[in-house]
N, C-alpha and C positions, 0 to 999 in steps of 0.2 A: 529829750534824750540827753541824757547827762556828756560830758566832751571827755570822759573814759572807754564809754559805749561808743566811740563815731566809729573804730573800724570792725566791728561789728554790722553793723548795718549801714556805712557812710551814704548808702542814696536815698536816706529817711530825712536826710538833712544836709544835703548836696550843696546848698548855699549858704549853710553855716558851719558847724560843728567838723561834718567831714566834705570840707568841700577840696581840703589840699590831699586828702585819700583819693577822692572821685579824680579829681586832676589827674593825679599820677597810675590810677589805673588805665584812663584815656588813654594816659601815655604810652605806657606798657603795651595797650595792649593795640594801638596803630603801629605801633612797631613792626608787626607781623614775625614771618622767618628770618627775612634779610634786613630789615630795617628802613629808614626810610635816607641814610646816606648822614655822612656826618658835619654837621655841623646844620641840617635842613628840620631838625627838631621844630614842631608848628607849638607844641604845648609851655616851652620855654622862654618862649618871644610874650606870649599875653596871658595866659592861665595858668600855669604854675607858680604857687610864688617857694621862695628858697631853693627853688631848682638847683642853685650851685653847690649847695650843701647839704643837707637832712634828701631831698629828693635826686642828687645827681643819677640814682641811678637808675631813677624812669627815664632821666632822659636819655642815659646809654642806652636804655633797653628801647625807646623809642627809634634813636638814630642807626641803633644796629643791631638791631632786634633779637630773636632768639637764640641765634648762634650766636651774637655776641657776648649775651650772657649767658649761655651755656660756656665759652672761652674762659670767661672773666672768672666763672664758678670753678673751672677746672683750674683755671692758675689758681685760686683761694685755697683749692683741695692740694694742689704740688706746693704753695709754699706751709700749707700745715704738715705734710708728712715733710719735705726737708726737715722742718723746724723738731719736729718731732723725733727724728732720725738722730741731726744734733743734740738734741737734749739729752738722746738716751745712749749717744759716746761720750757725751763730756765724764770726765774723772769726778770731776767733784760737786759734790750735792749741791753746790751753793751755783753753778754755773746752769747745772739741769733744771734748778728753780728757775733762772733767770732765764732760760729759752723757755720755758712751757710759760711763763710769764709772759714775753714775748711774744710767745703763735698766740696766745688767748687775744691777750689785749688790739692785736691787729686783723686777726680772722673773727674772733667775737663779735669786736666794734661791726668790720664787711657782715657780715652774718644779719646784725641785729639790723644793720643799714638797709638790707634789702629784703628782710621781713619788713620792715616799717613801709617801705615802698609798697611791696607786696600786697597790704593789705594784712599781712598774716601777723602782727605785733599793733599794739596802738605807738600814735604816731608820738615819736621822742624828737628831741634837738641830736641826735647822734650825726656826724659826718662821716662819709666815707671816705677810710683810709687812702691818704695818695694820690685820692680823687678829688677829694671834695675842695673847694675854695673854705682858706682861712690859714694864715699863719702858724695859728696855736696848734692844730689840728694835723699838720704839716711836720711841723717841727717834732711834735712828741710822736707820730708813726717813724717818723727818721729816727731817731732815738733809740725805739725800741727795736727795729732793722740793723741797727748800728750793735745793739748789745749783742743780738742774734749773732748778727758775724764775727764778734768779738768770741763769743765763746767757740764757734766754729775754726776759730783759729789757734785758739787756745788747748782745743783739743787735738788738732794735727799737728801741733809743734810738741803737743805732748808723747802725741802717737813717733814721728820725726825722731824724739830725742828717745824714746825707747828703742826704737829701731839701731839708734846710734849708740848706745850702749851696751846691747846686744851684740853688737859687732864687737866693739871694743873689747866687750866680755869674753866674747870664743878668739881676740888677736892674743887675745893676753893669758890665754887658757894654750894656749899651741905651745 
């Protein structure tokens, strides 16, 4: 079985190709509803390997199981409609790229992170946003959170100074 194919079928080859798939569906799926308490994860201690990054989030889903990725998925869906929201008040085109840029590159990356988990994507080196251990990975989701609120603010000082001139307009119109 070619290692393109493993999550496709990963228990055709459970101790090679997709054995870090079979892991983390383990994971997933001893989780149960509530989970198994945090920090009590069994699959992260000797079977999983890169648990802190490409799979962090079997082991959320292990520790606090379906409701807590049902939580985790609902915050993913409230920061893409803020983001989303922002983008389509900013004034100017070039700030509306930079938040839809923004919600992509940070709900895309979560997205693709827990398809790969999932089983439902084959497996990548992607980390989860926020989540995941590493520096580099760390630093560029702050970044792109950082632009997010830059242009959110940029559009309420914009909204602020029209407001203020507005006024100005009918004091000086009297």
């Amino acid at each position: 079985m070619a290692a393109d194919d493993q999550f496709l079928d990963p228990w055709q080859d459970a101790q090679g190709n997709g054995y870090q798939l079979v892991q983390s569906l383990l994971a997933i799926g001893s989780g149960g509803g509530l989970g198994s308490g945090f920090g009590m994860s069994q699959q992260k201690l000797f079977y999983l390997p890169i648990q802190y990054t490409d799979f962090i989030f079997a082991v959320f889903a292990e520790e606090f199981g379906f409701l807590g990725c049902l939580v985790i998925l609902i915050m993913l869906a409230t920061y893409a409609t803020l983001g989303l929201r922002i983008a389509l008040k900013a004034e100017r085109e070039v700030h509306q790229l930079v938040a839809i840029g923004a919600v992509t590159l940070l709900v895309g990356q979560a997205i693709l992170n827990v398809g790969v988990a999932t089983g439902a994507l084959p497996t990548t080196g992607l980390p989860f946003p926020l989540a995941s251990y590493g520096g580099n990975s760390v630093i560029a989701s702050l970044v792109a959170a950082g632009l997010l609120i830059r242009v959110a603010r940029e559009s309420s000082e914009a909204e602020v100074m029209d407001l203020v001139q507005r006024k100005r307009k009918r004091v000086s119109l009297r």
